[in-house]
C-alpha positions as CSV (number, residue, x, y, z in Angstrom):
1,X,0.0,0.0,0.0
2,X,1.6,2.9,-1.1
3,X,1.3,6.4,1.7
4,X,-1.2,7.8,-0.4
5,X,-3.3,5.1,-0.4
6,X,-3.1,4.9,3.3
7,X,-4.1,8.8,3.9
8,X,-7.3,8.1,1.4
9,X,-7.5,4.5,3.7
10,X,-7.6,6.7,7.1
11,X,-9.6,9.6,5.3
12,X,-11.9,7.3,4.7
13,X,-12.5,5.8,7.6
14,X,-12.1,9.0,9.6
15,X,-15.5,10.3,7.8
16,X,-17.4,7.4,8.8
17,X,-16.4,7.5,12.6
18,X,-15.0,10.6,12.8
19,X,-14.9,9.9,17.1
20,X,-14.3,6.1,17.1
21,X,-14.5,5.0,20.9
22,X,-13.5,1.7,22.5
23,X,-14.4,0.2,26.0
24,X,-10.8,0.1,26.9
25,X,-10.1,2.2,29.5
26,X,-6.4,4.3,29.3
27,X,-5.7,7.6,30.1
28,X,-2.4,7.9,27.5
29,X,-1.4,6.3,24.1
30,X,1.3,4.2,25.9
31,X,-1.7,2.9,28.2
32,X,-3.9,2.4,25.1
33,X,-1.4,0.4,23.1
34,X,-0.7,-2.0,26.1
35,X,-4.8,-2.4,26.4
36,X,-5.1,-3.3,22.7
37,X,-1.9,-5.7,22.7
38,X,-3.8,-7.5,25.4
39,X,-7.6,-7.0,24.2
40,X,-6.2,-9.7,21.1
41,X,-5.9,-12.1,23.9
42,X,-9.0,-11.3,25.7
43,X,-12.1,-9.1,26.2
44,X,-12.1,-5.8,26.5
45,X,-13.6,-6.4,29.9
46,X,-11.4,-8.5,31.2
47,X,-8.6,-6.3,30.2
48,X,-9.9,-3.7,31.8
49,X,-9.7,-5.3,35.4
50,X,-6.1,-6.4,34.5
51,X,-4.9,-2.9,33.6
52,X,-6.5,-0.8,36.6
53,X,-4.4,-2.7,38.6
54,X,-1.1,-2.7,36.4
55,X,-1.7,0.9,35.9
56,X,-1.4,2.2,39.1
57,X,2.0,1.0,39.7
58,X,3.3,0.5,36.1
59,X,1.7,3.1,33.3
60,X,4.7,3.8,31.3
61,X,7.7,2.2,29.5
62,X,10.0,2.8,32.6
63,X,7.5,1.7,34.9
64,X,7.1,-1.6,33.5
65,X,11.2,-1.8,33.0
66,X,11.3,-1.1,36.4
């Protein structure tokens, strides 16, 4: 796919859902990226529970390192 094909892709989809919403709950890209890695494992539900927990102590990259 070339990049311009892409940007029509996303401009595309972007006029359909212009506010696409999910039942993940993050409060930062880094957070939702780790929720979506996990949601391909699970429900959305159930990685909810798992990531207010994890989130607390461990929301970003150096968190989780640490």
């Amino acid at each position: 796919m070339t990049p311009r094909q892409r940007a029509a892709l996303f401009g595309r989809l972007q006029a359909a859902n212009p506010y696409p919403t999910t039942e993940l709950v993050y409060h930062s890209p880094f957070e939702l990226l780790v929720a979506v890695i996990l949601s391909a494992q699970a429900t959305d539900v159930s990685v909810n529970k798992a990531t207010a927990g994890l989130f607390r102590v461990a929301n970003t990259p150096a968190a989780i390192l640490a």
